[in-house]
C-alpha positions as CSV (number, residue, x, y, z in Angstrom):
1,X,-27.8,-4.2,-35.3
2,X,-30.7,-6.4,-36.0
3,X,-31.5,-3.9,-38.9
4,X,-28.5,-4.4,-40.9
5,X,-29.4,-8.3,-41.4
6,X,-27.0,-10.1,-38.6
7,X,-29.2,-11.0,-35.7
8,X,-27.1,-12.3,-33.0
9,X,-23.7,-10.6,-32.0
10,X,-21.8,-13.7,-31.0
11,X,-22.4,-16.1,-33.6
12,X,-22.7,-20.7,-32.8
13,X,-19.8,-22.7,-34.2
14,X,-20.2,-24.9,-37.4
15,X,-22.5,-24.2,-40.2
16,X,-24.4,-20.9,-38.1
17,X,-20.9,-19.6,-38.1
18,X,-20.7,-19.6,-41.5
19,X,-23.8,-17.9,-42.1
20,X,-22.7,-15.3,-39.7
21,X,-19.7,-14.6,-41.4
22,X,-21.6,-14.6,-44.7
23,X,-24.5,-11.6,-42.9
24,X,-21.6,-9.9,-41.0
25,X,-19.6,-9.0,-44.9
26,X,-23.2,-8.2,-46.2
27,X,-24.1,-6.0,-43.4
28,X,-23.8,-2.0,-43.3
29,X,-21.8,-0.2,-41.0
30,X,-25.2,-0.5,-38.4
31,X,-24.1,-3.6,-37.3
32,X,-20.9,-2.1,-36.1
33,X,-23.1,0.8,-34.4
34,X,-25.4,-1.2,-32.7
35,X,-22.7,-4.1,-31.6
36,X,-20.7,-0.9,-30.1
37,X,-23.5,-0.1,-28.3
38,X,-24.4,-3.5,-26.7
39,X,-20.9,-2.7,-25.6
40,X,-21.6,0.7,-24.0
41,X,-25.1,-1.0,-22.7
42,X,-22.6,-3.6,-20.5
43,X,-20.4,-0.4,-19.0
44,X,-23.6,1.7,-17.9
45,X,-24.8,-1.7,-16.3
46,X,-21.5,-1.5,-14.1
47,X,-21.8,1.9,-13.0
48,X,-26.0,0.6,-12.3
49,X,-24.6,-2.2,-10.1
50,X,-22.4,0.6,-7.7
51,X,-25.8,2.9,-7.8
52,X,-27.7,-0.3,-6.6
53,X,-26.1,-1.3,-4.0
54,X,-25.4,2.3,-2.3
55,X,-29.4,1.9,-1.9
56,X,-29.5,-1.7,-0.1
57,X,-26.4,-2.1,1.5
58,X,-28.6,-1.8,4.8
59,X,-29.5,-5.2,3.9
60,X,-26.6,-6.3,5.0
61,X,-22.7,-6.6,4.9
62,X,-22.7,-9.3,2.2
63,X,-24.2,-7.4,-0.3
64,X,-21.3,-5.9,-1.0
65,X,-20.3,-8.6,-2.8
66,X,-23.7,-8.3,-5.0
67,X,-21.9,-5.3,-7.4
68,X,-18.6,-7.3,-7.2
69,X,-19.7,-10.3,-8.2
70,X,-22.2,-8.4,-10.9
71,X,-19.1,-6.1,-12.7
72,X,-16.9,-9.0,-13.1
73,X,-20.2,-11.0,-14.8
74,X,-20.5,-7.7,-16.8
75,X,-16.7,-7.9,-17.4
76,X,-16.8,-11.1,-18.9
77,X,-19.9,-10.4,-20.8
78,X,-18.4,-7.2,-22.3
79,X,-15.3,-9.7,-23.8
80,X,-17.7,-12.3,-25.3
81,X,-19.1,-9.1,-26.9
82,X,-15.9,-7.9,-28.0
83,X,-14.9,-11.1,-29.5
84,X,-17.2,-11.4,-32.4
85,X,-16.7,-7.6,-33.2
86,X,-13.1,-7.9,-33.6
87,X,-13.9,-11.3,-35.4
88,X,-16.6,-9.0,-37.7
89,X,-13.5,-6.9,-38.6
90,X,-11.1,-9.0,-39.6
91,X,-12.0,-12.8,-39.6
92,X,-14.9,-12.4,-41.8
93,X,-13.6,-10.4,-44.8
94,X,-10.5,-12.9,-44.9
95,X,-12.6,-15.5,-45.0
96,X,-14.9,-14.7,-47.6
97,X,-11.6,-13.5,-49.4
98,X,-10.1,-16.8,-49.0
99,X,-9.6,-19.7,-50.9
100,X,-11.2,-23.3,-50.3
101,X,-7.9,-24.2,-48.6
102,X,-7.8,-20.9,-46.3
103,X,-11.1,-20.9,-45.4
104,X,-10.6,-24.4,-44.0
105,X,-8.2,-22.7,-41.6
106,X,-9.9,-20.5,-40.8
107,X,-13.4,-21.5,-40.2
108,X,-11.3,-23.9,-37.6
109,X,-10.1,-20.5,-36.0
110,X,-13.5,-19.0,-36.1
111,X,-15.0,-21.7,-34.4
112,X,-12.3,-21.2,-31.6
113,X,-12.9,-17.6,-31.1
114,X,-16.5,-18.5,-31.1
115,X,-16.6,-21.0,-28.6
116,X,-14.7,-18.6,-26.3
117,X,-16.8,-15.9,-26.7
118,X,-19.8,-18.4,-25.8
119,X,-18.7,-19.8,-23.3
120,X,-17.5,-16.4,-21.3
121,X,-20.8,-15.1,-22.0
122,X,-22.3,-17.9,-20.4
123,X,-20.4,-17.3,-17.3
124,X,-20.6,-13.9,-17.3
125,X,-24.6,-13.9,-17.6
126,X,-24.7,-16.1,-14.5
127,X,-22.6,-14.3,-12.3
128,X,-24.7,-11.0,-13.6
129,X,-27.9,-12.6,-13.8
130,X,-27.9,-16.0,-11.8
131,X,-26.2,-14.4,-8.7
132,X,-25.8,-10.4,-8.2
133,X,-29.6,-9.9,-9.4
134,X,-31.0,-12.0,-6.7
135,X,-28.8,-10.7,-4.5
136,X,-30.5,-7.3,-4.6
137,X,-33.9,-8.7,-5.3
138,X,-33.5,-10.6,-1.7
139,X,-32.0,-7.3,-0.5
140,X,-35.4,-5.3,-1.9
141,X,-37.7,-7.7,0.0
142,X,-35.9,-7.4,2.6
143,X,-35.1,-4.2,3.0
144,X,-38.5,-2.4,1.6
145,X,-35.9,0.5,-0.5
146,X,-38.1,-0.2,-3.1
147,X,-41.2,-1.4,-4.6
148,X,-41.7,-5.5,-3.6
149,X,-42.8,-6.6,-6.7
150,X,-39.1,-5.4,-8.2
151,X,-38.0,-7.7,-5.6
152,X,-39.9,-10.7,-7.4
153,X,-39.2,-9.6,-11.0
154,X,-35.1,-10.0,-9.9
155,X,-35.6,-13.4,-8.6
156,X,-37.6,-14.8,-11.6
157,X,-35.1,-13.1,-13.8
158,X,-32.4,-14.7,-11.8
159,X,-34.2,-18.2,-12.1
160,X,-35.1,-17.7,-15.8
161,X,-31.7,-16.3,-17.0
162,X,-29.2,-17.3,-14.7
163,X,-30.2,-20.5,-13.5
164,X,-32.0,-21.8,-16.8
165,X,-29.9,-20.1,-19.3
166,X,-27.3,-22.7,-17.5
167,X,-29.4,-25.4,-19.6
168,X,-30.4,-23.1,-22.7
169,X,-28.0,-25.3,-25.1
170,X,-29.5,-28.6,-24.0
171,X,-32.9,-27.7,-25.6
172,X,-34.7,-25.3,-28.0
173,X,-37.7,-25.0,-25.3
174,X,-35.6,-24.0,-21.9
175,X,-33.6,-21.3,-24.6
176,X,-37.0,-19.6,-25.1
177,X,-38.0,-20.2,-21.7
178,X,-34.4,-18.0,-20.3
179,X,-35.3,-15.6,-23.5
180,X,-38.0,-14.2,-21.0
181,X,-35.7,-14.0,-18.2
182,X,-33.6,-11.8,-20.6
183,X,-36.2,-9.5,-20.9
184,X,-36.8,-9.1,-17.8
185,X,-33.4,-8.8,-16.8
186,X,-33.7,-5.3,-18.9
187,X,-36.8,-4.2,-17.0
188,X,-35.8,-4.6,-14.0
189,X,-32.7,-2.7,-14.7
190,X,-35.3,0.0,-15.6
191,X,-37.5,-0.4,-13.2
192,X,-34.6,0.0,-10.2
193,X,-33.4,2.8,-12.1
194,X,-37.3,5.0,-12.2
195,X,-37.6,3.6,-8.7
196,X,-34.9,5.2,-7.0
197,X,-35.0,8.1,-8.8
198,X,-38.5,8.4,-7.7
199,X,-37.6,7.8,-4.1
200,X,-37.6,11.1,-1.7
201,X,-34.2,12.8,-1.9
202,X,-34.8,15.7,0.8
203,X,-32.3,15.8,3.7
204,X,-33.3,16.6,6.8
205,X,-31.6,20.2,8.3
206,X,-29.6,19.4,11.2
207,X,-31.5,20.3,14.5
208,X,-30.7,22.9,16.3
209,X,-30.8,22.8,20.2
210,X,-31.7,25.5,22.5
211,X,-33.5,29.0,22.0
212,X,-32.3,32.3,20.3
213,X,-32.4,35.6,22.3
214,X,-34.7,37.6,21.0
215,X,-32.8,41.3,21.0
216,X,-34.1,43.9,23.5
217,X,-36.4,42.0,25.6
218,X,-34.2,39.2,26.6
219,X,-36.8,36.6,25.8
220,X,-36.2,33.5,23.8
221,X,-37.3,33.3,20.8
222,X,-38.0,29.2,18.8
């Protein structure tokens, strides 16, 4: 998406928003590819979140609510995603097709859908990050399904992304600062991904009780 010359997928209200709308009619068809994909990227999340938590729901009964909680962040992140690309398809061409007049109108109506799409993706990255990704961090410490130190990358992504993204429009500095906890939201997806598909998968054959008769001699056999 970044290659076609639009850089964020949900654009700011107010002059950025008119410079999105201005990359977004430039752009090729790879923005469309690549915002589809970010789309895709929130569903396999979902399914992630179920795989998760069928390894550390020995941590306890609560963590059920750690994939709940996580799909209905996702949820709302996958809208706010959905937003701008529906706004990419229509909202942009009429407004660079428009006159002075109409693109009054409707640069008031794209700051609206804009807004929106903010402010559910703010939501929905807390909920995903700031709550259902400690959840299993705690629930990897605890637990010992996997390798600690994924434990402590979930709650600094948690802290970074979750908690501090909370505060990323107040200041230039604490947006950079949850940038990292975006990062490393995506590496510990993959790191809890390679981890359990690394962990031992044999099942142990049932035991048997008690001897076989060994034919002809009437001795047991083990």
């Amino acid at each position: 998406m970044g290659s076609s010359g639009v850089e964020l997928l949900i654009p700011e209200t107010g002059e950025s928003g008119r410079e999105w709308i201005a990359d977004v009619d430039k752009a090729s068809g790879l923005f469309f590819v690549g915002a589809w994909l970010i789309v895709l990227m929130g569903f396999l999340a979902i399914v992630a979140f179920v795989g998760f938590y069928d390894v550390l729901r020995e941590a306890g009964r609560v963590m059920v609510l750690a994939p709940v909680l996580g799909t209905v962040g996702l949820t709302l992140v996958t809208v706010s995603h959905l937003v701008p690309i529906s706004m990419a398809y229509q909202l942009a061409p009429a407004y660079s097709e428009a006159d002075p007049a109409g693109q009054a109108t409707l640069a008031a109506t794209f700051d609206t859908f804009a807004a929106t799409a903010l402010v559910t993706n703010s939501a929905g990255n807390f909920l995903g990050w700031g709550v259902a990704v400690p959840m299993f961090a705690v629930a990897i410490l605890r637990t010992r399904a996997l390798p600690r130190w994924i434990g402590w990358l979930g709650l600094i992504t948690g802290l970074l992304a979750g908690w501090l993204g909370l505060l990323s429009s107040v200041s230039g500095v604490i947006e950079g600062i949850s940038g990292i906890g975006f990062l490393g939201f995506f590496v510990f997806m993959l790191s809890m991904g390679v981890a359990i598909l690394r962990r031992p998968g044999a099942v142990e054959a049932p035991h048997r009780g008690g001897a076989a008769l060994s034919p002809g001699n009437g001795q047991s056999s083990p």
